[in-house]
C-alpha positions in Angstrom: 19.5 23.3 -35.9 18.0 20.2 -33.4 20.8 17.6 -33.3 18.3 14.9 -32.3 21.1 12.8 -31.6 22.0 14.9 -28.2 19.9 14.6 -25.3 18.3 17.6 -24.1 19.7 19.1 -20.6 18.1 17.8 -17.6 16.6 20.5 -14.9 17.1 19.2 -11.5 13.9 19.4 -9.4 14.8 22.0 -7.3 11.7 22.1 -4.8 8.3 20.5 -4.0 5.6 22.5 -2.2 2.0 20.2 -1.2 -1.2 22.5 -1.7 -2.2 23.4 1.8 -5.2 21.2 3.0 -8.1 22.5 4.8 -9.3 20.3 7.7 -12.3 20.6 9.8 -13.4 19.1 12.9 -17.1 17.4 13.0 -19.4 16.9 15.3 -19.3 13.2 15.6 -15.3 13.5 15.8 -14.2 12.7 12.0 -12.2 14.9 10.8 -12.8 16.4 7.0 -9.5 17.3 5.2 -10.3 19.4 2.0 -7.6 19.6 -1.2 -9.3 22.1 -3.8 -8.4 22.0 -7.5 -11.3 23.0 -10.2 -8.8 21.7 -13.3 -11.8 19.0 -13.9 -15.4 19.2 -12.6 -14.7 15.8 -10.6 -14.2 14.8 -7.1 -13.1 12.2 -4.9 -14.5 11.3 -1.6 -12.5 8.7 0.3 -13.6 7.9 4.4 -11.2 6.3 6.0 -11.4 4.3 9.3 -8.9 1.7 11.5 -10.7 -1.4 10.2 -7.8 -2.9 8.4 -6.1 -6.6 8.9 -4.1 -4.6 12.0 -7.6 -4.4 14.1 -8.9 -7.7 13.1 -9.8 -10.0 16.1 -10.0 -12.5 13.8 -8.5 -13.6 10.7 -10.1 -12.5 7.8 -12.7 -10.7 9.3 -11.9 -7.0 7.7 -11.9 -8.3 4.3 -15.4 -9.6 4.6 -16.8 -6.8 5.9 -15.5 -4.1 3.8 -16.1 -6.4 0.7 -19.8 -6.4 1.9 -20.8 -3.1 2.8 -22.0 -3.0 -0.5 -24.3 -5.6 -0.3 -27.5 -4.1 1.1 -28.5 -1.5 3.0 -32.0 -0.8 5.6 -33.1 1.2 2.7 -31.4 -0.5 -0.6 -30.4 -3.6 -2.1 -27.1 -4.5 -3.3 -28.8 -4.0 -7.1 -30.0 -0.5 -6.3 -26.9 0.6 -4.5 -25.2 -0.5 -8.0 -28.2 1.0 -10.3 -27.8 3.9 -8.6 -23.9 4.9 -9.1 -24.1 3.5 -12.4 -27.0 6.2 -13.2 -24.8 9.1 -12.1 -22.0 7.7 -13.7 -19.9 7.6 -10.5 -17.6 4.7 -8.8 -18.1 3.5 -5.8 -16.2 0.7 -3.8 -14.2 -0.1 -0.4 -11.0 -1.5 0.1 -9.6 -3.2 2.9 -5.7 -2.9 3.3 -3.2 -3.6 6.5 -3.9 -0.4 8.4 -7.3 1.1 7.2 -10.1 0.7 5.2 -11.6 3.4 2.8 -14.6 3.7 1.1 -14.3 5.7 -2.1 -16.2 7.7 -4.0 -15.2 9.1 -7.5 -18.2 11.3 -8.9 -18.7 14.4 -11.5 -19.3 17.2 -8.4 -22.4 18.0 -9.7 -23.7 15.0 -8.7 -21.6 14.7 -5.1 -24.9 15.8 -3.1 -27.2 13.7 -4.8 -24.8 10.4 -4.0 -23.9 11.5 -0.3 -27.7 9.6 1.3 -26.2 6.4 -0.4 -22.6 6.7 1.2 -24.5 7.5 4.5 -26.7 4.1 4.2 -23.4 2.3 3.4 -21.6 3.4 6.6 -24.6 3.5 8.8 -27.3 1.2 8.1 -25.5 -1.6 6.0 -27.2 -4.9 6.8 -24.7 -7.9 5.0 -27.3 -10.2 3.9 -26.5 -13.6 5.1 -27.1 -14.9 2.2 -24.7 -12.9 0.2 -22.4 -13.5 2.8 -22.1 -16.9 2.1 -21.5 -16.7 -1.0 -18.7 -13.8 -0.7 -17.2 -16.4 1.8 -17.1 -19.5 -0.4 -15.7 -17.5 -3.3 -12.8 -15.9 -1.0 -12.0 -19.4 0.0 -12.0 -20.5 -4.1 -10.1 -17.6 -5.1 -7.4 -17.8 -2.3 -6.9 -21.7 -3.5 -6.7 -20.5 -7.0 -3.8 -18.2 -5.6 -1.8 -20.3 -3.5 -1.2 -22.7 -6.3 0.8 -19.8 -7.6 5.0 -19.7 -6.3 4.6 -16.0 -6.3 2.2 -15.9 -3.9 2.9 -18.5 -1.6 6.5 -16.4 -1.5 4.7 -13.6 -0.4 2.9 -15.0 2.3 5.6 -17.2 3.3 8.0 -14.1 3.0 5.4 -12.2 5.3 5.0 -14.9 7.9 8.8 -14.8 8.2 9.8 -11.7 8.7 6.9 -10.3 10.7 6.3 -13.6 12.8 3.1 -15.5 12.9 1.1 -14.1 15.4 2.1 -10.3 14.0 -1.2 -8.9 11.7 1.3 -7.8 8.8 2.1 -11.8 8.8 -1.0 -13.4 9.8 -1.9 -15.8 6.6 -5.1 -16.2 5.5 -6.9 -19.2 7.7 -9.8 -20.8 5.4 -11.1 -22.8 8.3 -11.3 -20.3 10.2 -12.9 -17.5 7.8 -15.4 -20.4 6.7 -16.8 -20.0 10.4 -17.2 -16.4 10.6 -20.5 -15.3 11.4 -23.3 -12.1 10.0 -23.0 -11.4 13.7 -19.4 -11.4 13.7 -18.9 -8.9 10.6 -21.7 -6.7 12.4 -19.4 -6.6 15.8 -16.9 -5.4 13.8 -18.6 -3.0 11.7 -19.5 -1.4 14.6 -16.7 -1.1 16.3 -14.0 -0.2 13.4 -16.5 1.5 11.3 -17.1 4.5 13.9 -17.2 8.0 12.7 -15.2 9.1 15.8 -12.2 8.1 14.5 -12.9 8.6 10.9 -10.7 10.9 9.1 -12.7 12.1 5.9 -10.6 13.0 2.4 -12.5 15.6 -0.1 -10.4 16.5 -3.3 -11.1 18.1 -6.3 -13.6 20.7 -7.7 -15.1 21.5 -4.5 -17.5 24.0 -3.6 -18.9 25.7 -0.5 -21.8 23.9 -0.9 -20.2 21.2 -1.3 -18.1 20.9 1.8 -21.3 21.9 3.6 -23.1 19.0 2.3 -20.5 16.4 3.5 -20.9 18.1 7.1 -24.0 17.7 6.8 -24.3 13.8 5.9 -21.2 12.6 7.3 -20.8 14.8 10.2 -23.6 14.0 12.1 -23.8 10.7 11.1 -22.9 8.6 14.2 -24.8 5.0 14.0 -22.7 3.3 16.5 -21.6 4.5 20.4 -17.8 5.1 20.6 -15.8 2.2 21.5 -12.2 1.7 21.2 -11.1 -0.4 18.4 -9.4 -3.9 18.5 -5.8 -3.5 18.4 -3.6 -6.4 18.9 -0.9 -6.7 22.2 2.0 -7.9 20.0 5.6 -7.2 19.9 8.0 -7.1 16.5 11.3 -9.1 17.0 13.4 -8.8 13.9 15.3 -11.7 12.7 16.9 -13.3 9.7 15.8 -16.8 8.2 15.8 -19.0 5.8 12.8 -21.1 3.9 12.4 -23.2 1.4 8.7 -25.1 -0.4 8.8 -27.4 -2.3 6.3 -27.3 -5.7 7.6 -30.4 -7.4 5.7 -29.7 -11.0 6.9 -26.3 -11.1 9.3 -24.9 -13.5 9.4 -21.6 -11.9 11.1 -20.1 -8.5 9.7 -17.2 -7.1 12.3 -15.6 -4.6 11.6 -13.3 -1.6 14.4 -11.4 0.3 14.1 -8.6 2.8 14.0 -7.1 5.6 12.7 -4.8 8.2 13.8 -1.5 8.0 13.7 1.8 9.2 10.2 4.1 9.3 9.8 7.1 7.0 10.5 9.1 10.3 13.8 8.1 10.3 16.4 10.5 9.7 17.8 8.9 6.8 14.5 7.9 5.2 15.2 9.5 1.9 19.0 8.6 1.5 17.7 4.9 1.9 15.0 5.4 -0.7 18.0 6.5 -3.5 19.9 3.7 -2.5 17.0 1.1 -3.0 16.8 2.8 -6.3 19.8 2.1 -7.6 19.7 -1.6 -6.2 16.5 -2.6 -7.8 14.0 0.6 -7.8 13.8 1.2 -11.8 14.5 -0.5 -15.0 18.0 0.6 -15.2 19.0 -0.6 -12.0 21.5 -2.8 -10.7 19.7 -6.2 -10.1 18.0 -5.3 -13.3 21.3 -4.8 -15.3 22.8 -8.3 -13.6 19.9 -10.4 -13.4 17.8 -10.0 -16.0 20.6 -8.5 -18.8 23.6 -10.3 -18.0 22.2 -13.6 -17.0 19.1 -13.6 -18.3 17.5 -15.4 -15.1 14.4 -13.7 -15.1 12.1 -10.9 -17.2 12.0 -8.6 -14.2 13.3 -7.8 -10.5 12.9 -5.3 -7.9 13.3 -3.7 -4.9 11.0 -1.8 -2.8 10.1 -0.1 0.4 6.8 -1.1 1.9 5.6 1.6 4.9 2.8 0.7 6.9 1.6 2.5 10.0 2.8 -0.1 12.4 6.0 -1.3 10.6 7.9 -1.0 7.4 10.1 -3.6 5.7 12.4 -4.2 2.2 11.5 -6.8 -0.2 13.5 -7.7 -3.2 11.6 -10.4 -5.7 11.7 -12.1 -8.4 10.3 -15.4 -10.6 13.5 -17.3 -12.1 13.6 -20.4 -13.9 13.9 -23.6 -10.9 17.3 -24.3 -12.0 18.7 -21.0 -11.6 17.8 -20.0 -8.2 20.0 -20.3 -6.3 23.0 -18.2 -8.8 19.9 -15.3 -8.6 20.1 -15.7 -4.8 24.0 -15.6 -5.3 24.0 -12.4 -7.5 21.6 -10.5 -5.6 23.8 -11.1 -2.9 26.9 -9.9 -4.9 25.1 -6.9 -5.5 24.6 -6.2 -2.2 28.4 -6.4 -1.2 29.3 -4.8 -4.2 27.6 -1.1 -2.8 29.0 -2.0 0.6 32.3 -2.4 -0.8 32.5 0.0 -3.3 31.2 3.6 -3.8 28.8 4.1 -6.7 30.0 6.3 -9.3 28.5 9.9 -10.1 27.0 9.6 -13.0 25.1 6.4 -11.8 24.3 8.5 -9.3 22.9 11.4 -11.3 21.1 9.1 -13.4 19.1 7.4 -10.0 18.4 11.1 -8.6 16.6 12.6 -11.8 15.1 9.3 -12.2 13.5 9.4 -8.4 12.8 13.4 -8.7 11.5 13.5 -12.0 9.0 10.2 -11.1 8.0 12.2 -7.7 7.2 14.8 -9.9 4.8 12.9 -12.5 3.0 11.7 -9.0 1.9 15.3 -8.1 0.2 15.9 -12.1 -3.5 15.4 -10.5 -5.4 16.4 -7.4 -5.6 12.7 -6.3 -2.2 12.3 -6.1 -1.5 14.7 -4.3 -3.8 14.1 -1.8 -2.4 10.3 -2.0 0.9 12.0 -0.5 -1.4 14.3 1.8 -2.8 11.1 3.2 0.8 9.5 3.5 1.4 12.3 6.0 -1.8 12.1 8.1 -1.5 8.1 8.4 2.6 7.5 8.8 2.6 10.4 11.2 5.2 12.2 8.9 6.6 15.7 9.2 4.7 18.3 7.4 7.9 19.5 5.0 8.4 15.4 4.4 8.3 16.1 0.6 9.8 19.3 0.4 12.9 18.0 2.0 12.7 14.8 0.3 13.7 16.4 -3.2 16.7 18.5 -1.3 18.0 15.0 0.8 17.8 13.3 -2.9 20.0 16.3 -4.7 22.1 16.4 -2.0 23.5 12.7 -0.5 26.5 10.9 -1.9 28.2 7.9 -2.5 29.9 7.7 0.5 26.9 8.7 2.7 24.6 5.4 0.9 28.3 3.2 1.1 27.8 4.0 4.8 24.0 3.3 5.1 24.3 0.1 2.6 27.2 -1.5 5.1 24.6 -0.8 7.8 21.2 -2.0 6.5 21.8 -4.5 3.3 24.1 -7.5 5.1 22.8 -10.3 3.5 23.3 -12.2 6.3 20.7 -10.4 8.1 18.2 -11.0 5.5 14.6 -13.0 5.7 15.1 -15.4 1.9 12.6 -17.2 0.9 12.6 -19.6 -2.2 9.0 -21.1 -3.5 9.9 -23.9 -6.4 11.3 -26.8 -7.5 15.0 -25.8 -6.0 13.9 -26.7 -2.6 14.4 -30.3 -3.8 17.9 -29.6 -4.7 
């Protein structure tokens, strides 16, 4: 008989394999990766090009002009561009992040041909009405107000400018006075320089077809609207160093809390030992600052700890939002917690818990097509080894206390840590 009050065994993850992506090299110099999977009849088209906040000559100037691509075309309006994925049911939309930029398209596949001549006028011939762009520009500026009367985000940034340095992209805050003065002829520079096929690297996942690979060389392959030209990229240097800020927000009642610091690529050797031991710091709901902070003291409703990789960086953040008058004990504790797996070596079953926790959630990222192609992407952009994942899972089974005793005594010294403290403490 089930005994529902026993747990059932846990299987340890024993491997991860990616399914093998075919890539292709086009005519204009993109390059078309292809991840196959006919589970659903959807797909997901995603192109991909170095117009991110890192090749920005000026501040502010990628987010514009990704945010307007889809705002007119030679050949459509921004209502028809819109009338027209909503008639095929599709989703259509491009993001600007730190590194890149990607327009993505998420459509039924019987319908990917039909929708490739409007992705083509989008990265071709897209004309950012000056109008529009007025209009996108003032309600930036509003919404970024609206934000930075937030702690939380105000931490961020200051968090960001801090550790990274001013002049760094990845710390660059957002200017209003100077992205009130950028110009329809400054977003087309830039769209034609960052937006060039040349460099483009092209992601095609799902049910897929012959026909349907063809039709993306077709469209997107030849398409080459602007000569090649090398892309902006900025001449600055990374100088790591701990420090200390405080803002004061005088009718706040909450502290939002920052602490980090950079930290080693995902090519390091010990990439994946450091990812377990972030876990059991502050990585899941059962973790340590979780446990302390929020249980025990009941500071705050949540807390973490994370790893943030970029292409040209990658850093540790640890935050939180605590009541004003108890920041400065939540600075204290995390600190405590810090020493306390320098000092002492965690026990197994803690252990255990942490590693089926992180295998087990790697595992639920791989269920769809998308997601795998997520981590496919990871690989292509962070310049990662090809058996990253496969090793990741035996690294994870494998380290031990003493191994992440030694790496927590060499990376997590509070002293060396960027803090930042956004609330009514900085009066204290």
């Amino acid at each position: 008989m089930l005994d529902r009050q026993v747990a059932p065994p846990v299987q340890p993850l024993a491997s991860v394999t990616l399914p093998a992506a075919d890539v292709f090299s086009l005519p204009n110099g993109a390059r078309l990766h292809v991840l196959r999977n006919d589970a659903q009849p959807v797909v997901r088209l995603q192109v991909v090009f170095k117009a991110g906040k890192w090749y920005e000559p000026v501040s502010g100037l990628s987010l514009l002009t990704a945010r307007m691509l889809l705002e007119g075309t030679r050949t459509r309006t921004a209502r028809q561009i819109a009338d027209e994925v909503a008639f095929y049911g599709a989703s259509l939309d491009c993001e600007q992040g730190f590194d890149r930029a990607t327009l993505t398209l998420y459509c039924l596949t019987r319908h990917l041909e039909r929708l490739l001549p409007l992705v083509q006028d989008v990265l071709t011939v897209a004309t950012f009405p000056p109008q529009e762009l007025e209009l996108l520009k003032t309600r930036t500026i509003q919404n970024i107000r609206v934000e930075r009367q937030k702690n939380s985000y105000l931490a961020s940034e200051l968090f960001s400018r801090n550790l990274y340095g001013p002049a760094y992209p990845y710390g660059k805050t957002f200017d209003e006075s100077v992205f009130a003065t950028i110009s329809q002829a400054a977003v087309q520079d830039y769209y034609r320089t960052a937006y060039n096929f040349s460099e483009a690297e092209i992601f095609l996942c799902g049910d897929v077809s012959q026909a349907d690979e063809q039709s993306i060389k077709s469209y997107l392959g030849q398409a080459s609207n602007f000569p090649s030209s090398d892309a902006y990229s900025p001449n600055v240097t990374l100088s790591e160093a701990a420090s200390y800020e405080e803002k004061v927000i005088a009718d706040s009642l909450q502290a939002s809390l920052r602490i980090g610091r950079l930290w080693p690529s995902l090519t390091h050797p010990d990439t994946h030992k450091l990812q377990v031991l972030i876990k059991v710091l502050g990585g899941y709901f059962g973790s340590r600052l979780m446990k302390n902070i929020r249980e025990d003291k009941g500071f705050t409703y949540g807390i973490y700890s994370t790893v943030n990789p970029r292409e040209h960086a990658c850093s540790l953040t640890i935050g939180t939002d605590v009541n004003g008058e108890s920041a400065y004990d939540a600075v204290s504790e995390i600190h405590y917690e810090l020493r306390r797996l320098q000092n002492e070596l965690i026990p197994d079953d803690e252990l255990q818990t942490v590693k089926n926790y992180v295998t087990g959630k790697f595992a639920n990222e791989l269920s769809t097509v998308f997601e795998q192609c997520d981590k496919y992407k990871a690989i292509i952009f962070l310049n990662l080894p090809s058996n990253y994942y496969s090793t990741f899972i035996q690294e994870v089974n494998e380290v031990g206390s003493s191994q992440l005793q030694t790496l927590a005594q060499a990376y997590l010294r509070p002293e060396d840590l960027v803090e930042v403290i956004v609330g009514p403490t900085a009066s204290a």
